[in-house]
N, C-alpha and C positions, 0 to 999 in steps of 0.2 A: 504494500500500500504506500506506502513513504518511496518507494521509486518510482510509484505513478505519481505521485505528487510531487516530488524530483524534478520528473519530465515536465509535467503541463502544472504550475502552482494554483490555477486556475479552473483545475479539472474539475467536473461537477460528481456529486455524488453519484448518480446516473452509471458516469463514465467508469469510475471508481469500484463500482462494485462489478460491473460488467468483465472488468478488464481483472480483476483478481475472483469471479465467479462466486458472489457474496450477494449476500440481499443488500439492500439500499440501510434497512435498518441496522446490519451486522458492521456496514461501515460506518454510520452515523456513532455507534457505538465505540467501535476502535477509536474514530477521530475523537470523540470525547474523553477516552481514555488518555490517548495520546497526547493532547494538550492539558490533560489536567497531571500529565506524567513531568511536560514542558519539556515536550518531545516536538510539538508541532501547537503553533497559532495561527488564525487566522483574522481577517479585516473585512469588516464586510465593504461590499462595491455595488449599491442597489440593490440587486436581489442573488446577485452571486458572492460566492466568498475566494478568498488569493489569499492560500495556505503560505507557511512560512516555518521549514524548517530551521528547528534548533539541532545544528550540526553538529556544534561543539559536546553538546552534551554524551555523558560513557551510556553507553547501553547498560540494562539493571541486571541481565542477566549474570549469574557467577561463573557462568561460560565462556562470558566474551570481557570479563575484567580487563578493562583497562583501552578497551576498543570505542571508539566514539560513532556518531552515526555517520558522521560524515566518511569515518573508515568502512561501514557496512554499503553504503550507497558507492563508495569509490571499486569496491570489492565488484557488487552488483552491475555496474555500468562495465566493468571491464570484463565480465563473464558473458555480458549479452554481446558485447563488439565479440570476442572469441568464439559467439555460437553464431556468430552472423558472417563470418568469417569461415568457417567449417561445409566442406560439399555437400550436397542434399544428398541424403542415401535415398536409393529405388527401390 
C-alpha cells in the first residue's frame, strides 16, 4: 500500500485497494492505522486527499530493526525495475 502511494501520492482509495486486491474499507483502515502509527498523513484538496509519506520513520517491526520506510520503498522500487527487466516466460 505505501508503494502505491509512493507512486501516485494522490491515488484515491478506489485505486488503492484495486491495485493491492482489498476492499475500499480494508484500506481506509490500514491508512488510518498508518497515520495514527505516523507512518503516512495526508491534506485534504477538495474532495481528494495527497498522502505524504513519513520516510524517515524505522519500521515497528523486531524484524526489520533498524530499517526505515524509506529503506523498505527503496528495496520495493528496485525489485519491480529487476522484475521489469527479466524475459517473459511462455
Amino acid at each position: 500500500m505505501l508503494a502505491a502511494i509512493a507512486d501516485d501520492p494522490s491515488i484515491r482509495i478506489r485505486d488503492i485497494a484495486a491495485h493491492c486486491r482489498l476492499t475500499e474499507r480494508a484500506v481506509q483502515r490500514i491508512i488510518a492505522d498508518l497515520e495514527e502509527s505516523g507512518y503516512l498523513s495526508h491534506t485534504r484538496q477538495g474532495r481528494s486527499n495527497t498522502y505524504r509519506i513519513e520516510a524517515g520513520n524505522p519500521l515497528r517491526h523486531p524484524a526489520e530493526a533498524g530499517l526505515t520506510v524509506a529503506t523498505l520503498l527503496a528495496v520495493l522500487a528496485q525489485h519491480d525495475q529487476q522484475r521489469g527487466q527479466q524475459p517473459q516466460h511462455r
